[in-house]
C-alpha positions as CSV (number, residue, x, y, z in Angstrom):
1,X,0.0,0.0,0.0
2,X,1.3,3.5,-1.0
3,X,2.0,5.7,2.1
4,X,0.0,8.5,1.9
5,X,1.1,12.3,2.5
6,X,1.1,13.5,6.6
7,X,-1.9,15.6,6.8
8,X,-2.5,18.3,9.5
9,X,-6.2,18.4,9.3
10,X,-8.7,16.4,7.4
11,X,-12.3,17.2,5.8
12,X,-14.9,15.1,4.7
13,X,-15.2,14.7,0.6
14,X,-18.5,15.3,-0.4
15,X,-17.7,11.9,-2.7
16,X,-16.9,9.8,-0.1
17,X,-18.9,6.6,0.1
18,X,-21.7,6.5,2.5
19,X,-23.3,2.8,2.6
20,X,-26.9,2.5,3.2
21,X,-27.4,1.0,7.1
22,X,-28.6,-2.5,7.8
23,X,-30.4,-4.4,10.4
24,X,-30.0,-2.8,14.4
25,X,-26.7,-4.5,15.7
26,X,-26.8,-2.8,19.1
27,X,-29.8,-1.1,20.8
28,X,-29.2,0.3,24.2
29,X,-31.5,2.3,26.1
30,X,-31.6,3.7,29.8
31,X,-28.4,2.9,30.3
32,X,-26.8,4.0,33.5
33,X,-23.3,3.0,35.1
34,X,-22.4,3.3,38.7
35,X,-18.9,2.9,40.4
36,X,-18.3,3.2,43.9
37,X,-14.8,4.4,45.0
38,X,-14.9,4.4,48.8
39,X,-17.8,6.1,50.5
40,X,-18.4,8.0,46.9
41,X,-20.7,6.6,44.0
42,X,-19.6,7.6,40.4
43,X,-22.3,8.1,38.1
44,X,-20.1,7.1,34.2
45,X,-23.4,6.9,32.2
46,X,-26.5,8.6,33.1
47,X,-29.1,7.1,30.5
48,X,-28.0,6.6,27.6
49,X,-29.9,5.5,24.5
50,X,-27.7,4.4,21.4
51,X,-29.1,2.5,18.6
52,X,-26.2,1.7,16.1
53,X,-27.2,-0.7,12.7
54,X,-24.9,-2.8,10.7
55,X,-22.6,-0.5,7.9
56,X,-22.3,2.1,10.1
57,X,-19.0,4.4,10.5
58,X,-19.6,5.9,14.3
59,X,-17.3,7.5,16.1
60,X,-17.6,8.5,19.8
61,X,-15.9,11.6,21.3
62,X,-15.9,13.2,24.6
63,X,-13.4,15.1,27.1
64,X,-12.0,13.0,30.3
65,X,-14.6,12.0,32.2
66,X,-17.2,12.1,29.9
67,X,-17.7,8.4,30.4
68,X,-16.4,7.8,26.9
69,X,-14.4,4.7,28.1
70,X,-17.3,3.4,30.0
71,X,-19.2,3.2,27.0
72,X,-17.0,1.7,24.9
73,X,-16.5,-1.0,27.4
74,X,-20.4,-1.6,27.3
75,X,-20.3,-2.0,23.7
76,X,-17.4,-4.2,24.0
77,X,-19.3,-6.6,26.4
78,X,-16.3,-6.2,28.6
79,X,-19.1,-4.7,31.2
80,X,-22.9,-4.2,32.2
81,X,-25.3,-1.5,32.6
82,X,-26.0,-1.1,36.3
83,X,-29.5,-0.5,34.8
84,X,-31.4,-0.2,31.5
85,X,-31.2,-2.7,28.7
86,X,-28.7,-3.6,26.0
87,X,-29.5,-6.0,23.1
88,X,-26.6,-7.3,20.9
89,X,-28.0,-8.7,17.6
90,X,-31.2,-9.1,19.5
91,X,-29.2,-10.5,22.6
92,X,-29.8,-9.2,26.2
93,X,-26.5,-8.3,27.2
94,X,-27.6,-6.6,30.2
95,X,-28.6,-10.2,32.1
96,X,-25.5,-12.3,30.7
97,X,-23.1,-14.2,32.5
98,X,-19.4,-13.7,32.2
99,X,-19.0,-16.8,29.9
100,X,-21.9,-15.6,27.8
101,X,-20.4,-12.3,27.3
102,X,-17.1,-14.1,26.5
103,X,-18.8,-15.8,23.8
104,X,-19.9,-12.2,22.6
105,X,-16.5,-10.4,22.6
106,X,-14.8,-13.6,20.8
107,X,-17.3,-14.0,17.7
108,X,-19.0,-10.9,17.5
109,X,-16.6,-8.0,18.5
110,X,-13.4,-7.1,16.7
111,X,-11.0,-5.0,18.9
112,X,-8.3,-2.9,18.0
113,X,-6.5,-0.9,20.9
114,X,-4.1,2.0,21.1
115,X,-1.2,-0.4,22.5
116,X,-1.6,-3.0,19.8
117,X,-2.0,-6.0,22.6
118,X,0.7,-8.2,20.3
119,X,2.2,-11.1,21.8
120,X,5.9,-9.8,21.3
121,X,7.5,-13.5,21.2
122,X,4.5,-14.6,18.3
123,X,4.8,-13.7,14.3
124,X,2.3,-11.6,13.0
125,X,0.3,-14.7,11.6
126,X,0.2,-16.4,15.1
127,X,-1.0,-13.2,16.4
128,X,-3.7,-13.3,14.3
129,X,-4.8,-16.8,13.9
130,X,-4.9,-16.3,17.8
131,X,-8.6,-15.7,18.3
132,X,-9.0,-18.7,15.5
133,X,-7.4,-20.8,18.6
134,X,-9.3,-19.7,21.1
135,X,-13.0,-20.2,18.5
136,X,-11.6,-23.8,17.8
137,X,-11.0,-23.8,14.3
138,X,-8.7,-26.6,12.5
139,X,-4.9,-25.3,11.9
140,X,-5.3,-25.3,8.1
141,X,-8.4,-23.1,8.1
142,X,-7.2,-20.5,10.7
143,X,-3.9,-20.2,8.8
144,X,-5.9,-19.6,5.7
145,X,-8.1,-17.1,7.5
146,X,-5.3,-15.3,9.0
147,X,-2.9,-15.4,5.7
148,X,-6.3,-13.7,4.0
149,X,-6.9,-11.4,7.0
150,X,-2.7,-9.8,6.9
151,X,-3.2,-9.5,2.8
152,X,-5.9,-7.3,3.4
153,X,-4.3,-4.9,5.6
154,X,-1.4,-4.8,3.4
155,X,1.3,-7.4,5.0
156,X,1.1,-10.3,2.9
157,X,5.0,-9.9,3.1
158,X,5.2,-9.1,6.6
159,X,3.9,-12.8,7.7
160,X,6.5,-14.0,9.6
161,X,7.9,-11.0,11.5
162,X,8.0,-10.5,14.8
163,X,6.1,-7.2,16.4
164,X,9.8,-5.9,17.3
165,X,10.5,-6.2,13.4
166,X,7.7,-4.3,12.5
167,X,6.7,-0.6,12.5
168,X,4.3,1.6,15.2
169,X,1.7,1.4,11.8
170,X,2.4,-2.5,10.8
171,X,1.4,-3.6,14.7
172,X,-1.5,-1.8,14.2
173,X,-2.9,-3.6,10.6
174,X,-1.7,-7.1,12.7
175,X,-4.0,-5.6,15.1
176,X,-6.8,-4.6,12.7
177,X,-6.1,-8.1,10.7
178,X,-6.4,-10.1,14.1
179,X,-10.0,-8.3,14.7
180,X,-10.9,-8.9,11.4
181,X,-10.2,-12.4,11.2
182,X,-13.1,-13.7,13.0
183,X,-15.9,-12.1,11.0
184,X,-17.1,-10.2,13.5
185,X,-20.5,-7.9,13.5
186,X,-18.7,-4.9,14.4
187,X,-15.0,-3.2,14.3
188,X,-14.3,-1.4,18.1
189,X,-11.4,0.6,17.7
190,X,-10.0,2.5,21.0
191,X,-8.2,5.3,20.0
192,X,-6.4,4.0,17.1
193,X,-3.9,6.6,15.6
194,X,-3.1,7.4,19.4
195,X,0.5,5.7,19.4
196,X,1.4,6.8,15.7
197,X,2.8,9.4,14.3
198,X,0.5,12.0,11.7
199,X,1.4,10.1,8.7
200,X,1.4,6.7,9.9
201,X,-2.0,7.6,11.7
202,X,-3.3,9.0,8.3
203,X,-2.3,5.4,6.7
204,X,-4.4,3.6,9.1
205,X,-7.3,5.7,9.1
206,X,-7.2,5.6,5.0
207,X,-7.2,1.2,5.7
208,X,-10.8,2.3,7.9
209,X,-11.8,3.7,5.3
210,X,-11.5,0.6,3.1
211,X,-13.0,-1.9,5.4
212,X,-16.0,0.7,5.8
213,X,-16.3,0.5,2.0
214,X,-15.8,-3.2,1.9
215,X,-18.7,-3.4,4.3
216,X,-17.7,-3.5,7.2
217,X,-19.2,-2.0,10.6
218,X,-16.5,0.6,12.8
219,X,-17.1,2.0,16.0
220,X,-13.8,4.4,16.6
221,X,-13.3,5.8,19.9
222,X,-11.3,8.9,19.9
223,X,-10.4,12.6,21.7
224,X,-9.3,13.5,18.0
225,X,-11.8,15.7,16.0
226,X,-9.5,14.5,12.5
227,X,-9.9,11.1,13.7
228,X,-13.6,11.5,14.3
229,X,-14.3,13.3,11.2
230,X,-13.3,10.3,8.8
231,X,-16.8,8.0,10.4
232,X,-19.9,9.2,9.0
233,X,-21.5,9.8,12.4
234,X,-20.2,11.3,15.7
235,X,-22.0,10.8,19.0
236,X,-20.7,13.1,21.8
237,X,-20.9,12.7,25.2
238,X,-20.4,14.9,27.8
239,X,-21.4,14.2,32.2
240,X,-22.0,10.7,31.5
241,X,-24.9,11.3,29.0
242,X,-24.9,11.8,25.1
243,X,-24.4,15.5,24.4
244,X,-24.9,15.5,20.5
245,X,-25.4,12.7,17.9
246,X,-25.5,13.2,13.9
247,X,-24.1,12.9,11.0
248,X,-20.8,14.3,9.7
249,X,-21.2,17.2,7.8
């Protein structure tokens, strides 16, 4: 893949592809989120309602504290709603058991985090056959899968390289390429571009671009306005509730 110029700033092209919205993937409503720190209860979310369908390009943004994070781990099924309801694919999240939502994260949810979460001693096609493993999959099938998964991201040559051999951007496609190999329902990215540099971050939000257009479902958290403005809709929150949602301009 041709690096792309750094960028300082980015706008929306009036031709970019917007791809008409499928069936409702995850419907939460009422959602609140409660943490107690010593004799002090923290209210993260405050009633939320978020209704986000299949072929969708969201992006969430908020300042510190906003409970940002806390959502993203509710739609990552890597926590529940102290009250309200949350359906995945029609599922009740809200009232599953930690195995359940196991089940969830590992076939339905692709994740891609700042830190990359590479196992440093495995190639970049063990690291991404991994979730394969864990799904139980047969060895020649989840090297297929994961051979396909680092040609799409542009590392078809880059195979059998360690994460220390590799660039800030290449851990981040074996990242992407390891949350893509499973087929999931949606894409969650936590703050994607935020160990890269401009350029490499531009790369890698260009390769978002092409699984959006490939069809595709991406759910970017971010603190970055350029980051933000790439997804074709931005839901702000702000005091644990959602202070804006539409599309992008």
């Amino acid at each position: 893949m041709t690096p792309e110029p750094a960028h300082t700033s980015f706008h929306p092209s009036a031709t970019r592809v917007v791809r008409p919205v499928g069936e409702l993937v995850i419907d939460i409503e009422g959602v609140t989120k409660l943490y107690r720190m010593g004799d002090e209860i923290i209210r993260a979310l405050r009633g939320i309602n978020l209704a986000i369908r299949r072929n969708e390009y969201l992006a969430i943004m908020g300042p510190s504290g906003s409970g940002k994070s806390t959502l993203m781990n509710m739609l990552g099924c890597l926590d529940t709603p102290t009250a309200g309801h949350y359906q995945f694919s029609g599922k009740d999240v809200a009232g599953m058991v930690d195995d359940e939502l196991a089940d969830i994260r590992n076939r339905e949810i692709g994740f891609v985090f700042q830190t990359f979460n590479l196992l440093p001693r495995s190639n970049a096609l063990h690291n991404v056959e991994l979730p394969l493993i864990y799904a139980g999959l047969a060895r020649e099938e989840r090297i297929e899968r994961a051979t396909r998964a680092l040609q799409n991201v542009g590392l078809g040559d880059r195979m059998h390289h360690k994460p220390n051999e590799l660039s800030g951007g290449q851990r981040q496609r074996v990242a992407i390429a390891r949350a893509l190999v499973t087929r999931p329902s949606i894409i969650l990215a936590d703050e994607p571009t935020g160990n890269l540099d401009s350029k490499t971050g531009v790369e890698i939000m260009d390769l978002f671009e092409q699984l959006y257009v490939q069809g595709n479902t991406l759910i970017v958290v971010t603190h970055e306005e350029d980051v933000a403005l790439h997804a074709r809709r931005i839901v702000r929150l702000r005091d644990g509730l959602i202070e804006s949602d539409g599309k992008v301009a």
